[in-house]
C-alpha positions as CSV (number, residue, x, y, z in Angstrom):
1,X,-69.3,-99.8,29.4
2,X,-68.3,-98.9,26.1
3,X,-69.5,-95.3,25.8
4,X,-67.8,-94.9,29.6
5,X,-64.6,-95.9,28.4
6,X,-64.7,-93.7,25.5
7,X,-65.6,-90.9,27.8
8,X,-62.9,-91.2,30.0
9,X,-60.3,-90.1,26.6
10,X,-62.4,-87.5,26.0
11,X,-62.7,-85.7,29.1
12,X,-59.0,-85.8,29.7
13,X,-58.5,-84.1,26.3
14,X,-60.9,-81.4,27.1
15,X,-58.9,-81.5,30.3
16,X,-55.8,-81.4,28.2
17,X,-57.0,-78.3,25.9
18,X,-58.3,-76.0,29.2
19,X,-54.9,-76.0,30.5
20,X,-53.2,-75.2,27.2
21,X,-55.6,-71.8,27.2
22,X,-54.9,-71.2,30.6
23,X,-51.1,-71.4,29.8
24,X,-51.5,-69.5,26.2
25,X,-53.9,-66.7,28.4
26,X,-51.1,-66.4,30.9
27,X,-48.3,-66.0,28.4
28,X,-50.5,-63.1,26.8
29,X,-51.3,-61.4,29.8
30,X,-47.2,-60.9,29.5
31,X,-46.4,-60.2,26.8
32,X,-47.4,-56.5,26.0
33,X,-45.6,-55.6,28.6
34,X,-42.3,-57.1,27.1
35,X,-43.1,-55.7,24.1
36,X,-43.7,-52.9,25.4
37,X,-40.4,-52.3,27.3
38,X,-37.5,-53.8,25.3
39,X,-34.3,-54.3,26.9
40,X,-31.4,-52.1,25.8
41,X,-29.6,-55.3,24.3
42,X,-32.5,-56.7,22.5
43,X,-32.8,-55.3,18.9
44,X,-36.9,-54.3,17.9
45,X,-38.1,-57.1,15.6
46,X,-41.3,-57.1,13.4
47,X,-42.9,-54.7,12.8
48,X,-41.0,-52.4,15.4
49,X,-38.3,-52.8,13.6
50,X,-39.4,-51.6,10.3
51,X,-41.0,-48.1,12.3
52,X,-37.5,-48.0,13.6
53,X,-35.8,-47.9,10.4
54,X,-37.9,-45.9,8.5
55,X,-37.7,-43.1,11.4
56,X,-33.8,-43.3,11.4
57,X,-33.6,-43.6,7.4
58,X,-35.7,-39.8,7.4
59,X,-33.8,-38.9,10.9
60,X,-30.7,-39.4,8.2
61,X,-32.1,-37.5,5.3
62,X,-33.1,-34.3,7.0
63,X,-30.1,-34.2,8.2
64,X,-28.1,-34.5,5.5
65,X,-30.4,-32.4,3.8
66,X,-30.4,-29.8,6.2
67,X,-26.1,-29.5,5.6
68,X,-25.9,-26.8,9.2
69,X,-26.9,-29.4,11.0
70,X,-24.0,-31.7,10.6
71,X,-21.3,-31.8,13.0
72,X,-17.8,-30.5,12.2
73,X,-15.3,-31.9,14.9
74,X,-12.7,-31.6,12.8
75,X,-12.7,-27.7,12.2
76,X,-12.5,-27.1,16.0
77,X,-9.3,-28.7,16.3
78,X,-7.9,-27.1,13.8
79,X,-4.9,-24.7,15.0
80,X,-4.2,-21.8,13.0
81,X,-2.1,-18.8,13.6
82,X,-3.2,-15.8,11.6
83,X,-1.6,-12.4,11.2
84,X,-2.6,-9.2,10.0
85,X,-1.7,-6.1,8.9
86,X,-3.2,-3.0,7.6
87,X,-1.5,0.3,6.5
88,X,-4.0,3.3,7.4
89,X,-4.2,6.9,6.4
90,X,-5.7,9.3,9.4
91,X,-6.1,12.7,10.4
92,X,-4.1,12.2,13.9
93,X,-1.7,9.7,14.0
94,X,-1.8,10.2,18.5
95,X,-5.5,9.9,18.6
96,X,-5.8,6.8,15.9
97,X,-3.1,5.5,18.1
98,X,-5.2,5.0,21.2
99,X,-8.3,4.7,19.5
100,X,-6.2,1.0,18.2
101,X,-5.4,0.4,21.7
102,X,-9.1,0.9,23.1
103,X,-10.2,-1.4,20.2
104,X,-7.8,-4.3,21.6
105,X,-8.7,-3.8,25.0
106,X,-12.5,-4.1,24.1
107,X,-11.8,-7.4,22.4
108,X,-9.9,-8.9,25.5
109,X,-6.8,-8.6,24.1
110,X,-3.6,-6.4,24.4
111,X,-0.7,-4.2,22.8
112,X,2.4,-6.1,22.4
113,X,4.3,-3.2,21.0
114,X,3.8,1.0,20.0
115,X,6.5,3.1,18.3
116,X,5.9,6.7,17.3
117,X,8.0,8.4,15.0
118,X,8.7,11.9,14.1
119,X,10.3,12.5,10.8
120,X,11.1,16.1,9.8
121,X,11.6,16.9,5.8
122,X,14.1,19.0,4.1
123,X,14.3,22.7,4.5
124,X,11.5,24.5,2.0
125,X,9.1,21.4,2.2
126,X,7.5,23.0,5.4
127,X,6.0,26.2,3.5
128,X,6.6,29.7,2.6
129,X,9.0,30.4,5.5
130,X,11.2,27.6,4.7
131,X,11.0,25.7,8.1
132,X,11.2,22.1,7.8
133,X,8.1,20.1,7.9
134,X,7.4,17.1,10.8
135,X,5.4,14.2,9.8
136,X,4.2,12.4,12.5
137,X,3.7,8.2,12.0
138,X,3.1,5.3,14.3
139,X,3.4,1.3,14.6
140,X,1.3,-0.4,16.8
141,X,1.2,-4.3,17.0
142,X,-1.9,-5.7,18.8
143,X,-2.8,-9.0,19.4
144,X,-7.1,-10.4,20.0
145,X,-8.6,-13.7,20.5
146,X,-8.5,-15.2,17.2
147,X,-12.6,-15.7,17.4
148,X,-12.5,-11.8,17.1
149,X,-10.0,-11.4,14.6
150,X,-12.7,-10.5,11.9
151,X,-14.8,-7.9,14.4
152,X,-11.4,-6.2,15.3
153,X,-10.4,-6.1,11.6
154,X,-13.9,-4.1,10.6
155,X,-13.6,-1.5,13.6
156,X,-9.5,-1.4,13.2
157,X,-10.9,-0.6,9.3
158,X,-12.9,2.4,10.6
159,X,-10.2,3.9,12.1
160,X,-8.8,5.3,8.8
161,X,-9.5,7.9,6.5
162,X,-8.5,5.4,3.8
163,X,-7.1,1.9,3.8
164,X,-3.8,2.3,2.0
165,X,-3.0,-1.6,2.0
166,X,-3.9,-4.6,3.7
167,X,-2.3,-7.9,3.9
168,X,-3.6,-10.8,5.7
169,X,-2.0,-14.6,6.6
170,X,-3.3,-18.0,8.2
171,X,-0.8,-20.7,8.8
172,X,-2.3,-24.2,9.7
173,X,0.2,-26.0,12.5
174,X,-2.5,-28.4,13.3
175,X,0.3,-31.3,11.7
176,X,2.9,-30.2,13.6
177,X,0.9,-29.8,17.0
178,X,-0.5,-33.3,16.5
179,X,3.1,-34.4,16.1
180,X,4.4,-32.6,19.2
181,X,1.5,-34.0,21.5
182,X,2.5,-37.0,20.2
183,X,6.1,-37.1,21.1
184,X,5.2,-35.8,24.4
185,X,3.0,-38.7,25.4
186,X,5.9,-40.8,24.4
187,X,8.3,-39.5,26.1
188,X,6.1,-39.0,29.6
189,X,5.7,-43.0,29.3
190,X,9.4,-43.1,28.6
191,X,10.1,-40.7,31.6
192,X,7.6,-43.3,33.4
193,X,9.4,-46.5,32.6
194,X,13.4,-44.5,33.5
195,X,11.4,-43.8,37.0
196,X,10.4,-47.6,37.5
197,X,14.2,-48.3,36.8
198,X,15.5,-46.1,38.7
199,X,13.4,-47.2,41.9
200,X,14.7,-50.6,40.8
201,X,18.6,-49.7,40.6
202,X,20.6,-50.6,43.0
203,X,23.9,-50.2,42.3
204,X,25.7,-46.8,41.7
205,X,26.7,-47.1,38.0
206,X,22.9,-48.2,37.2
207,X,21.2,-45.4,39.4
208,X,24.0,-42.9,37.6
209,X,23.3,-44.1,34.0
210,X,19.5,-44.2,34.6
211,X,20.1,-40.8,36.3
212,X,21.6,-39.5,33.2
213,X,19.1,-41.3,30.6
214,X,16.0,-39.5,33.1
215,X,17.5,-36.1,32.7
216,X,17.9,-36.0,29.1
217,X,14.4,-37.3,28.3
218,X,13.1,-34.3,31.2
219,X,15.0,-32.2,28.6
220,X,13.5,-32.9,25.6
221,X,9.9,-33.4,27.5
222,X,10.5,-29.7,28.5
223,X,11.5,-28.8,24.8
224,X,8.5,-30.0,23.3
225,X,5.8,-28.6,26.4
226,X,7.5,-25.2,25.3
227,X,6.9,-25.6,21.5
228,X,3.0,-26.6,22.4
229,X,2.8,-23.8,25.0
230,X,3.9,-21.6,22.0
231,X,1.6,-22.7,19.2
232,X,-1.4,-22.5,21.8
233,X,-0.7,-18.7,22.6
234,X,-0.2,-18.3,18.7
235,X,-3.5,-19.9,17.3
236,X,-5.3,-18.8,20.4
237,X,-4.5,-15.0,20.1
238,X,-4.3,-13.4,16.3
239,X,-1.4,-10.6,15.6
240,X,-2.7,-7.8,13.7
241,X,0.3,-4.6,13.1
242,X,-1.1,-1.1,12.4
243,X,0.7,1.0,10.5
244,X,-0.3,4.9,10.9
245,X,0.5,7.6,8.7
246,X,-0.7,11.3,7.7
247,X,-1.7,11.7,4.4
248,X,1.1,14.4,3.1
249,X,-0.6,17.7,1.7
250,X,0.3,17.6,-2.0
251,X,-0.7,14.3,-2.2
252,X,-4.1,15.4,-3.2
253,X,-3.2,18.5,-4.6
254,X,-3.7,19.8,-1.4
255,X,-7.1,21.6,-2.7
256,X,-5.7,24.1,-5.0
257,X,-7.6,25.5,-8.2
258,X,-6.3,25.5,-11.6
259,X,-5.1,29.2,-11.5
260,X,-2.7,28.3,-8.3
261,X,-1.8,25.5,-10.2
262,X,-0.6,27.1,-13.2
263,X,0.8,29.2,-10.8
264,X,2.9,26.8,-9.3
265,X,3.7,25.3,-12.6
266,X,5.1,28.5,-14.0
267,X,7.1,30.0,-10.9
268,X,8.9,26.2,-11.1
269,X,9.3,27.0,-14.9
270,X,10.5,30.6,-13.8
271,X,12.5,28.8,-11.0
272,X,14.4,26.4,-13.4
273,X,15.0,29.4,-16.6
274,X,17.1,31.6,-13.8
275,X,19.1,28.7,-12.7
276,X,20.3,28.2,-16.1
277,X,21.0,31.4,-16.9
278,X,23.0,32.0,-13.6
279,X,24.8,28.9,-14.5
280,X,25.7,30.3,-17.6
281,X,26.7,34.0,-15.9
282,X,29.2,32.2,-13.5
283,X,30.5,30.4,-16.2
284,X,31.0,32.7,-18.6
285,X,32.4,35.2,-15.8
286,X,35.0,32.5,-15.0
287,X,36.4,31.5,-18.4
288,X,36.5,35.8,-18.9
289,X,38.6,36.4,-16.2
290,X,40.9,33.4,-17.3
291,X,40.9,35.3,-20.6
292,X,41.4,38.6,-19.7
293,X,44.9,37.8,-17.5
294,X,46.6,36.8,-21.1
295,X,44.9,39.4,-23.2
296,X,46.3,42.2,-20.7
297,X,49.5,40.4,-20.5
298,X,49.6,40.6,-24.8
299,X,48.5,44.3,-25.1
300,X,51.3,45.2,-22.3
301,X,53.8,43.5,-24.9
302,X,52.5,44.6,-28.1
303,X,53.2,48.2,-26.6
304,X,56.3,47.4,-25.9
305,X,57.3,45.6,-28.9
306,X,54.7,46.1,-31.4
307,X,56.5,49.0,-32.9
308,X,59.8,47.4,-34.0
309,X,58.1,44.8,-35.7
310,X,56.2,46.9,-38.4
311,X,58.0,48.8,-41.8
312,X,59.3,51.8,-41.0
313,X,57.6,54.9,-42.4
314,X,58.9,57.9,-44.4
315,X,59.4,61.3,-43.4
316,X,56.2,62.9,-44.4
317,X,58.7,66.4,-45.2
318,X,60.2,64.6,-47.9
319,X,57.6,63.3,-49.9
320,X,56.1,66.8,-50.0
321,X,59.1,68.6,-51.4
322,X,59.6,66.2,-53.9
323,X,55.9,65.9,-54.8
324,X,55.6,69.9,-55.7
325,X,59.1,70.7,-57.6
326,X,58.4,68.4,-59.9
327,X,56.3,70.0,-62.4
328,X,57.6,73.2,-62.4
């Protein structure tokens, strides 16, 4: 009796422990695959979690060590308008002309304005023959998407014989664009809010004054949608002006040696002696004729009246009679 009672205890333990395996078995049996497929709002823990940090602490060191690889939202909002422009120096001023114009087209963009001028120089300039040189020069204002300023810039650079000046600007209007998106959003909700009143209103003095209040914030809606419509066009599209020009022939010494040179030096020496002596000619010739009108004038009276106004002289009979009886 004894050893059955104490049998009884133990059998329901052993009992007791089979179903706690059975339970801890089942459990297992679960649990890889809920480790194996964590739910988005469960964090990894353990061991997972350590992988997981480690992978995301090197994710975050390439990267930073890498420097292209980080992102740069900032610079492609940025709104800038640049402008450009480039004196050049070619041999035709009508073919450099289109050659600019083929250049904008092939960028997808277009001429916004083209002058050609034709300036003639003073008589003797031209040559031997003395015909007045023309100089022809041009003015053409293009304007290119600005992600091709640089490439139109280069080719617009090839162009010329030589790059006389160049002169480049960015203005930054991302402030102000900001700003005017800004406003615009506040007035729309104002615009939104005049509406709701309006629909509201109903007698005449409210509907008018609403009326009035609507129409002024339409206004100013339309004021600012114009500014923003303007800065797009400018920081979307670059200006660039061209400035064409012949070089002029003496500007290089127009290939001449050092004999036409001295040449040319001493026929402008030549050149500047006669000039002074024909200055003096005319002069002199001038103060003689105003000198010879008085001296004429005196000689015509000292004829006249010369005479009376020396001595009187003696009779040359009687000083030789008295010279020769003398002695004897």
């Amino acid at each position: 009796m004894p050893r059955a009672g104490i049998a009884k205890p133990g059998l329901l333990a052993a009992l007791f422990v089979l179903v706690i395996a059975l339970v801890a078995a089942a459990c297992a049996d679960e649990s890889p695959a809920t480790l194996r497929e964590p739910s988005a709002g469960e964090a990894p823990s353990g061991a997972e979690s350590g992988d997981t940090a480690r992978d995301a602490g090197a994710d975050g060191a390439s990267t930073s060590s890498g420097g292209e690889s980080l992102p740069l939202p900032q610079l492609a909002d940025r709104k800038i308008v640049r402008t450009a422009t480039l004196e050049l120096e070619v041999e035709d001023v009508g073919a450099s002309v289109q050659e600019v114009e083929s250049v904008a087209v092939a960028a997808s963009g277009f001429v916004s304005e083209s002058n050609v001028f034709v300036d003639a120089s003073p008589e003797g300039d031209g040559g031997g023959d003395g015909a007045p040189r023309r100089t022809q020069t041009a003015s053409v204002t293009i304007r290119v998407p600005a992600e091709s300023y640089s490439s139109v810039m280069g080719e617009l650079r090839g162009i010329a014989k030589e790059v006389r000046s160049e002169r480049s600007e960015a203005a930054e209007v991302t402030e102000e664009y900001t700003d005017l998106e800004a406003r615009l959003r506040n007035l729309e909700a104002t615009e939104a809010s005049y509406l709701e009143l309006l629909a509201k209103a109903g007698e005449i003095a409210d509907i008018l004054a609403v009326q009035d209040r609507l129409n002024g914030v339409r206004l100013e809606i339309e004021q600012v949608q114009g500014r923003i419509n303007l800065l797009d066009s400018m920081t979307d599209l670059a200006t660039i002006t061209v400035q064409l020009s012949v070089a002029a022939p003496g500007e290089d010494g127009g290939g001449k040696g050092w004999v036409e040179k001295a040449w040319d030096a001493a026929w402008d020496g030549s050149e500047a002696v006669l000039v002074a002596l024909g200055t003096v000619a005319i002069v002199g010739g001038v103060a003689l004729v105003w000198l010879l009108i008085p001296g004429i004038v005196g000689l015509l009276l000292w004829r006249r009246f010369g005479s009376r106004l020396l001595p009187p002289r003696p009779p040359a009979g009687r000083g030789e009679t008295t010279g020769g009886g003398g002695p004897e």
